[in-house]
C-alpha positions, 0 to 999 in steps of 0.5 A: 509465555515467551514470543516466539514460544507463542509464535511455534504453538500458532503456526501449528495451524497449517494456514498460518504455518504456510503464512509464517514460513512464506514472510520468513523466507522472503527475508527482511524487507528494509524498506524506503520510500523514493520519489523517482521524478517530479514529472508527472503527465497527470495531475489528479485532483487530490494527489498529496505531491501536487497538493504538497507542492513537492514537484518544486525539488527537480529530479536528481541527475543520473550520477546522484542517482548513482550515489544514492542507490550505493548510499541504500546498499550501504544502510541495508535497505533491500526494498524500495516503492518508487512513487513520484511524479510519474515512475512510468516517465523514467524507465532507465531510473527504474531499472538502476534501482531493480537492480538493487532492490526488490521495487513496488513501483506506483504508476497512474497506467497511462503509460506502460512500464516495460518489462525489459530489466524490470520482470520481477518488480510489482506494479501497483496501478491507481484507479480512483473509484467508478470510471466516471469518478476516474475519468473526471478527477484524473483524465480532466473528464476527457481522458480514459485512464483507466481503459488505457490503463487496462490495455497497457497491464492486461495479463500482467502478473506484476499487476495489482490494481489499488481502487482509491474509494470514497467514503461510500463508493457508487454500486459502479465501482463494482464494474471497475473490480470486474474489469481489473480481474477480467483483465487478468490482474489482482485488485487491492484498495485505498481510501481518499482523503480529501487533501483538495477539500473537494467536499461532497462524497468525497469527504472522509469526515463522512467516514468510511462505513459505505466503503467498508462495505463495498470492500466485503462485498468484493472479497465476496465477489473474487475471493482468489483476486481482492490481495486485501483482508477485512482486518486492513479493511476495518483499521484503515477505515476505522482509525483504531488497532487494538487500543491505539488510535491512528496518528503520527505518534504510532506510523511506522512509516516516518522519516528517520532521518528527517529533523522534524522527527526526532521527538517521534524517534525517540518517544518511546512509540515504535518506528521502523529504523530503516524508511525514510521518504526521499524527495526527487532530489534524492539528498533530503527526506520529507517527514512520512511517506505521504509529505511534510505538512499532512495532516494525519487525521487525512491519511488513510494510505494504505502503506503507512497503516500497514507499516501500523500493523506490522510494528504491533505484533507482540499486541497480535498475541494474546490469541491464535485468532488475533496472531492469524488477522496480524500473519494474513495482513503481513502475509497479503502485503508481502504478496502483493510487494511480490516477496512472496509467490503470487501463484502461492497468494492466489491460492491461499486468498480464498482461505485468507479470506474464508477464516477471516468471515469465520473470525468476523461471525464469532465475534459478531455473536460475541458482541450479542 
């Protein structure tokens, strides 16, 4: 059977027609990667730019600024995450690129990013585990970032929160969820990799079976406000997707015009033909969205592995069960990028999330 004859027999399903037709009509996400500024007013402990040493490359002028959105115009590009360096710092910056782009900008919160020029961006706001865990490694144990944090995004809608988890999150981690949802916004997750090599709790090679948990257990606990699914919840954290084992060879998220890439470009493995990761002076890539030198076995970006997934559709086929784990993870991405209504993502999590325990138990039973 054809893709797409397989894809209309799928989408008969309500759920996932809504799914598909929601992704189809938010159009193509022609994504890059930009480093809007190498300043930064944290320095967290673990950060892949300060480990990398990429705030040595000083922010572009505003005129090479100028040049490279046309630049992007001209190559197609319709979406850009803004990272850093701090994004919050150069708010003029963010609003020449929305005006352009659809923009997912990552800031640390200790600064408020103004609505003014920038209503329809999305805000993805770093928290690093339980609040005491957050406070050492990003405040210098001084500084609240997170409550600051929460008073500077209360009731924002372009808000979601991504709670960084070590491999087995302490029970309080649970208090900072409650928090980001009481404060009126969606919570997403991502996993540390200890660049720093911290060691102790904060080593991925203990794997990342406790944080697994944890994930479950707050879908569970606010199934209309966790804009994560338990398919991304097992690949991120379990480094395998249908057979293919998590590495360079198979990110979607590498540079394509980055000279160190070109055997990757052309190996055959899919890519995506528009990303490319740009540093702060805008006129060069670096290799993938997460550095040069990083080694991929300490990758569990979120971004990248769903960038993994996206490219594996034709591997999501063979059943209306595995079609419906890829469409919910797209599906939940595009939301949380706002290419798809938030109101409308709010609505269909709890069903996202219910299909996803059914699937789960069946294979459970399966396996028995």
């Amino acid at each position: 059977m054809k893709v797409r004859d397989r894809i209309n027999e799928y989408t008969q399903d309500p759920l996932i027609g809504r799914m598909w037709h929601a992704i189809r009509s938010a159009g193509p996400m022609r994504s890059i990667s930009v480093d809007i500024t190498h300043r930064c007013n944290l320095r967290c402990k673990g950060c892949y730019f300060f480990a990398e040493e990429m705030d040595q490359e000083t922010e572009a002028d505003r005129e090479t600024l100028d040049r490279f959105i046309e630049e992007q115009v001209r190559r197609g590009i319709t979406f850009a995450t803004v990272i850093g360096g701090e994004p919050s710092l150069v708010p003029d910056r963010l609003r020449a690129l929305a005006e352009k782009f659809r923009l997912m900008i990552v800031t640390n919160g200790l600064k408020k990013v103004p609505r003014e020029g920038l209503e329809d961006v999305a805000l993805a706001v770093s928290v690093w585990g339980d609040a005491e865990n957050d406070r050492g490694m990003r405040g210098y144990g001084r500084i609240d970032v997170f409550q600051r944090a929460l008073s500077n995004f209360r009731n924002d809608d372009r808000v979601i929160w991504y709670v960084t988890l070590p491999s087995d999150p302490l029970p309080q981690t649970a208090e900072v969820v409650d928090a980001c949802i009481d404060n009126g916004n969606m919570v997403s997750f991502n996993y540390y990799g200890d660049v720093s090599t911290l060691g102790g709790k904060h080593d991925h090679r203990n794997g990342f079976a406790g944080a697994r948990r944890f994930v479950a257990e707050m879908i569970d606990r606010h199934p209309n406000g966790i804009a994560f699914n338990s398919y991304l919840n097992e690949v991120i954290s379990g480094g395998v997707m249908k057979g293919q084992r998590w590495g360079y060879d198979v990110c979607g998220s590498v540079s394509v015009d980055h000279p160190g890439n070109r055997a990757r470009i052309s190996s055959g493995q899919s890519y995506n033909p528009h990303f490319n990761a740009y540093g702060p002076g805008l006129t060069s890539t670096r290799r993938c969205c997460v550095g040069d030198e990083r080694d991929c076995a300490t990758c569990f970006d979120v971004w990248a592995h769903v960038s993994w997934i996206a490219l594996g559709l034709e591997r999501h086929l063979d059943s209306r069960e595995d079609f419906f784990e890829w469409l919910s993870t797209m599906y939940i991405f595009y939301g949380a990028c706002r290419m798809v209504d938030r109101v409308q993502l709010r609505e269909s999590l709890p069903l996202i999330h219910q299909r996803s325990s059914i699937l789960a138990g069946e294979a459970a039973l399966f396996r028995h």
